[in-house]
C-alpha positions as CSV (number, residue, x, y, z in Angstrom):
1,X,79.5,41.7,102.2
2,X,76.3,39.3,101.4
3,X,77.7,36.0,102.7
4,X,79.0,37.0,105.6
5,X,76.8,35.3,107.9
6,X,76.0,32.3,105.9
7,X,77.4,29.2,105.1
8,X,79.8,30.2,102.8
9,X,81.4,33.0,104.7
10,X,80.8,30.9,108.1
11,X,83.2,28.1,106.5
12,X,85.8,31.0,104.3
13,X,86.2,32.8,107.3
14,X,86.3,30.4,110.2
15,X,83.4,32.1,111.8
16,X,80.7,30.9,114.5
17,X,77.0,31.6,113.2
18,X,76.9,33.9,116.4
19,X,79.8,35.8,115.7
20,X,78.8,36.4,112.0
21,X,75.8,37.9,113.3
22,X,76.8,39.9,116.0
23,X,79.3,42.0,113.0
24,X,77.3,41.6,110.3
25,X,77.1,45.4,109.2
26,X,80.7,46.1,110.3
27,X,81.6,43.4,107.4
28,X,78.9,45.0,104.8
29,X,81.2,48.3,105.9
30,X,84.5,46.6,104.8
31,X,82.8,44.9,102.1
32,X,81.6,48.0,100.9
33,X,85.0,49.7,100.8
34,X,86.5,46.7,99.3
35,X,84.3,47.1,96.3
36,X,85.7,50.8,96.1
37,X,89.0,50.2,96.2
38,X,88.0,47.3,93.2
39,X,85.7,50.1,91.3
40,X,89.1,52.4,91.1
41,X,91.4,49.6,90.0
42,X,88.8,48.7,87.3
43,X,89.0,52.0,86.4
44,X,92.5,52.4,86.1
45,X,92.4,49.5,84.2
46,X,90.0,50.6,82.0
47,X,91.0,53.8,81.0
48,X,94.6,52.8,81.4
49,X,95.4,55.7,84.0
50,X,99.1,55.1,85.2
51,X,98.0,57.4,88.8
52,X,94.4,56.0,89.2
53,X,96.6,52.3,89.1
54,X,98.9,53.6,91.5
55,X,97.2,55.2,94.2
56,X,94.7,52.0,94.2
57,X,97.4,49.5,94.5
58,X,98.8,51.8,96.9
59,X,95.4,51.8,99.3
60,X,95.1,47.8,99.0
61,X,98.3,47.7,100.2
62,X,97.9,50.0,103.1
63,X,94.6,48.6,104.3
64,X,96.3,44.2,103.8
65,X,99.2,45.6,105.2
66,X,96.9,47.2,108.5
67,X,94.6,44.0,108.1
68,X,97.6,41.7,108.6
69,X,99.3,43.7,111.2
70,X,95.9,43.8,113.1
71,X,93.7,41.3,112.6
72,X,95.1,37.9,110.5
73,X,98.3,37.9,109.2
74,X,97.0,35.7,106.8
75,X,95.7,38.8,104.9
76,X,99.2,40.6,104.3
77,X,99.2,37.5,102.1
78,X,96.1,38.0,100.1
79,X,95.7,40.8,100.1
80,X,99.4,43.3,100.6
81,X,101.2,40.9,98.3
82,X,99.3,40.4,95.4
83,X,99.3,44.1,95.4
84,X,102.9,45.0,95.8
85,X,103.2,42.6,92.9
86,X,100.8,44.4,90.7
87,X,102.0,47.6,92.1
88,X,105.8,46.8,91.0
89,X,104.9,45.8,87.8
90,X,102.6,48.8,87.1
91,X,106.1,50.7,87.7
92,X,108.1,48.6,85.9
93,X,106.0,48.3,82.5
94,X,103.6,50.9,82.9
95,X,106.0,54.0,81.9
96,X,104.1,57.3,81.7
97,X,103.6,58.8,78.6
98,X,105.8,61.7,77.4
99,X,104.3,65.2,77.2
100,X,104.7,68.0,74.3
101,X,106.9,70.7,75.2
C-alpha cells in the first residue's frame, strides 16, 4: 500500500517504475482491504473468537485463491495456503466451547 511504487515494491513485485505509477491507488485499494482482512484475524486472535477466525481465514482464502486464479499463481501460494493451513488447524484444535442447557 505505501511502497508500491518505490524501490521496494518495484523490486518485491517485479514492477516497472511506470507501471507502479499508473496503478498506484488500485494497490492502496488492495492494500487497504488486506489490512482488513488482517484487522479481523487479529481480532479473532485476540479475543479468541472460533467464527471471527473462521470467516477471516475463510476470506484470505477466497480472495489468494481468486488472486492466483487471476493474476499470479504465485499468490495461491502465499497467500490461499498458508490460510487453508491456519484454517485447518483452527478446526482441528480450536473446538467450540460447550453451551449450558
Amino acid at each position: 500500500m505505501f511502497f508500491w511504487n518505490k524501490p521496494l515494491g518495484l523490486k518485491t513485485f517485479n514492477l516497472t517504475q511506470e507501471l507502479a505509477d499508473a496503478t498506484v491507488t488500485l494497490a492502496a485499494n488492495q492494500g487497504l482491504y488486506n489490512g482488513f482482512l488482517a484487522a479481523g484475524l487479529i481480532f479473532g486472535l485476540a479475543t479468541n473468537n472460533r467464527v471471527f477466525k473462521i470467516f477471516f481465514l475463510a476470506c484470505v482464502i477466497v480472495a489468494g485463491v481468486y488472486g492466483g486464479a487471476t493474476a499470479v499463481p504465485k499468490i495461491f501460494f502465499t497467500q490461499a495456503l498458508p490460510a487453508l493451513i491456519a484454517l485447518a488447524l483452527v478446526l482441528t484444535l480450536d473446538k467450540p466451547k460447550a453451551r449450558n442447557a
